[in-house]
C-alpha positions, 0 to 999 in steps of 0.5 A: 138296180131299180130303173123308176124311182123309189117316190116319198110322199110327205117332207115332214121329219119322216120323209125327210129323214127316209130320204137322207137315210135311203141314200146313206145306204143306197147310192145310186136309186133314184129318189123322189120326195113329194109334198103339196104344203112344201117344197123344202122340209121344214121343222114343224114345231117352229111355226110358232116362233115364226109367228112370234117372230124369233126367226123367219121361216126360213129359219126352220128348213133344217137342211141347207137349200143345196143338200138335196141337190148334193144328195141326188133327191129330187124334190117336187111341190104338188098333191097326189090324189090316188095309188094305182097299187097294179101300175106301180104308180101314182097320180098327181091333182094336175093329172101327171102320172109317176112310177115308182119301185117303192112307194112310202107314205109319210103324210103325217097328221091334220088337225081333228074335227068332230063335226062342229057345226061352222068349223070350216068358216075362215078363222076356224083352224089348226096348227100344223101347217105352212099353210095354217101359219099363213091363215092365223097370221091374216086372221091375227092382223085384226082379231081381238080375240081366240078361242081355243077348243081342247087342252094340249101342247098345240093349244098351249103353243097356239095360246102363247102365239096369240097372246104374243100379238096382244090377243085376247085367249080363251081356252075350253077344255071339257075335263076337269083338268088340263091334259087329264088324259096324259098328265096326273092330277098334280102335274095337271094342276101345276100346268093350268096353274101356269096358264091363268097366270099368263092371263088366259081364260081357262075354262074347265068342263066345258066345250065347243058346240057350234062356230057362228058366222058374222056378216062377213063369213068369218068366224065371230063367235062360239057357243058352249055346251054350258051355253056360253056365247064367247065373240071371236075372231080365230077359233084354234081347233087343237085337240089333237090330231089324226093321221091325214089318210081321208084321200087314200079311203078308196084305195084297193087292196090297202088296209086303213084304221085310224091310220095306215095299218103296218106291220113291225117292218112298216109295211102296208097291205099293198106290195111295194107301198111302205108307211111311216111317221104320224099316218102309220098305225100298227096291226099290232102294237108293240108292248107298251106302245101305241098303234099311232106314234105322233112325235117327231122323234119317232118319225124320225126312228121309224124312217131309219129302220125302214132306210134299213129294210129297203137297203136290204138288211131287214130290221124289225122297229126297237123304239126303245122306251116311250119318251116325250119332252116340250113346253108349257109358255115357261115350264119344261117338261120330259118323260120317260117310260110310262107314267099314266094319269093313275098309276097301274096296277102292281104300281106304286108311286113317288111324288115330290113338288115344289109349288112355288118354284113349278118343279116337280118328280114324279117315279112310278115303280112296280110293287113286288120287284120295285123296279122303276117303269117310268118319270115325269119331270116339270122344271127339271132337264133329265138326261134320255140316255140315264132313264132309258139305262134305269127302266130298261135295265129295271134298276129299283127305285131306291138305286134311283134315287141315290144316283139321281144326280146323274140324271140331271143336266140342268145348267150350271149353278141352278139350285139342286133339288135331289136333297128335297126329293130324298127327304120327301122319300125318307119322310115317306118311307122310313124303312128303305132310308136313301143316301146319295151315292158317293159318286153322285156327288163329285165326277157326274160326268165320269159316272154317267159315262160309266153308267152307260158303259162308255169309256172316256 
């Protein structure tokens, strides 16, 4: 029984999930969760509807104020400063000194920075934190407008926050395309289609040089690389983030890339030192994945199978399939498996769209064995379950697209768009003609059930 207890640092949705998993499995160790943003865990992803003002921030804690207490995992609101890796311990900003049996590092994320000349004046900010919905609301109270500086989901979260209080927005981003790194050019296109409809000023091939200061020191304009001069009173730094390690970089004997290096256990270099969530990277990443997983339902996975391990029953990380989902303002968009911006090579791909609408199916497949690898759906709500079964089992795409009903969970009565995709295949592909499966059409459920082998 260990005497010190085992010490979380970080709340987000990979502490906090270590921590309610650890003591599923371990009843009587002592737990302690550390966070300097926080005292409570909270979802992250709801900073913007407090901003909006859909609900209070109490709202987002997604545990009740009593569970930790319930639970026995005592809860502490401070900043480490240093890992004293051959004392077993950490230290505190106050200079208070903790012990611990095992210690996991779940920090998370911050916002990038290239080295923008002003980037740290008020107004200038990310999306992450408590703290950063605190400053973009005192920054908020007199802006007229924001300028954004790279195209990806917290940019476009940020973007419908602002223009929500009447902010004028806009938003640079260097490609020649929205999220060109993630998405093919015909989802980018629908995307930033979207956005200029929202009335925000997207402006493509162009970026960030310097932040200039008014009388005040705060923000008051940008300069552009196209030389542009853009008056502003927020400047939304969102392109992307990185694992928040700068304050571990003098830490001995543990082994730091990008992230916190780990192996397929999530340990660190240092014995007893453990890292999951956003700040974890791994030595070798698993096939078909990245080394840094910044979503939240990988955090959440990977505080699990750590949970496990510490327990005593070591179990090597099996995320299955990489899968993502999220907003643009009002257009969903999920995708499962692997869908790059070009598709690879011995692949082929399925595009089908409906412009005027903002739907659209998108199937990548290998060529010799026409196996389906992975989709993305805009407007369309797929089930994870039905893809994970199709990709994982390499189902062929023709076989696919005669279930593909199965897939879907759109609401009732929202029109079905599975006829339009096949005929598009058929058009495409008059030798390998596509019907809709019989049990496609009637008994969705009771397929699907059957599907993933599961008995009602």
């Amino acid at each position: 029984m260990a005497t010190q207890p085992i010490i979380i640092i970080g709340n987000g949705v990979a502490g906090a999930t270590a921590a309610r998993e650890i003591r599923k499995r371990m009843s009587e160790v002592p737990i302690l969760m550390i966070s300097g943003e926080t005292e409570l865990h909270y979802s992250r992803t709801a900073l913007m509807y407090v901003f909006m003002g859909h609900m209070n921030f109490e709202d987002t804690e997604a545990y009740s104020r009593d569970f930790w207490r319930k639970n026995r995992i005592e809860l502490k609101q401070a900043w480490v400063t240093s890992i004293r890796g051959e004392d077993k311990a950490i230290e505190l900003e106050n200079g208070e000194v903790l012990e611990y049996s095992e210690l996991i590092l779940a920090t998370g994320s911050i916002p990038n920075k290239f080295g923008w000349p002003g980037q740290d004046l008020p107004g200038a900010q990310g999306l992450y934190s408590k703290q950063d919905l605190e400053e973009v609301e005192e920054s908020a109270k007199t802006a007229k407008h924001a300028v954004l500086v790279g195209g990806g989901l917290i940019g476009v979260e940020m973007a419908e926050m602002l223009i929500s209080r009447g902010i004028g927005v806009t938003f640079l981003v260097r490609e020649k395309n929205f999220w060109g790194s993630v998405l093919p050019f015909e989802e980018s296109r629908m995307v930033g289609k979207h956005i200029l409809e929202h009335h925000i000023d997207l402006r493509y091939e162009d970026e960030l040089v310097e932040i200039v200061a008014g009388d005040n020191g705060r923000v008051a304009k940008v300069l552009t690389k196209k030389g542009k001069e853009i008056p502003c009173e927020i400047v939304g730094l969102t392109a992307g983030v990185r694992p928040n390690i700068d304050w571990l970089r003098d830490t001995e004997g543990l082994e730091l890339g990008r992230g916190i290096k780990v192996d397929h256990y999530f340990r660190t270099s240092m014995p007893n030192v453990w890292s999951i969530g956003d700040c974890a990277e791994f030595t070798e990443p698993l096939p078909g994945r990245r080394p840094i997983e910044q979503v939240w339902y990988t955090g959440k996975m990977q505080a699990t199978f750590l949970a496990e391990t510490l327990s005593g029953n070591e179990r090597e990380y099996s995320p299955g399939i990489w899968w993502n989902s999220a907003k643009f303002f009002d257009i969903e968009y999920q995708t499962y498996g692997v869908v790059m911006p070009k598709p690879k090579e011995g692949e082929e791909v399925f595009f089908w769209e409906d412009q005027e609408r903002k739907l659209s199916f998108r199937v990548h497949f290998e060529t010799a064995s026409r196996a389906v690898t992975g989709v993305n759906v805009f407007g369309l709500r797929h089930r994870h379950q039905v893809w994970e079964h199709w990709i994982s089992e390499k189902t062929p795409v023709t076989e696919v697209l005669e279930r593909l009903p199965e897939a879907n969970f759109d609401p009732e009565f929202f029109r079905q768009v599975e006829p339009e995709i096949l005929e598009k295949w058929n058009t495409q592909h008059p030798d390998q003609q596509v019907k809709a499966a019989p049990a496609a059409k009637k008994g969705l459920f009771s397929q699907l059930l059957k599907t993933l082998n599961i008995t009602s």
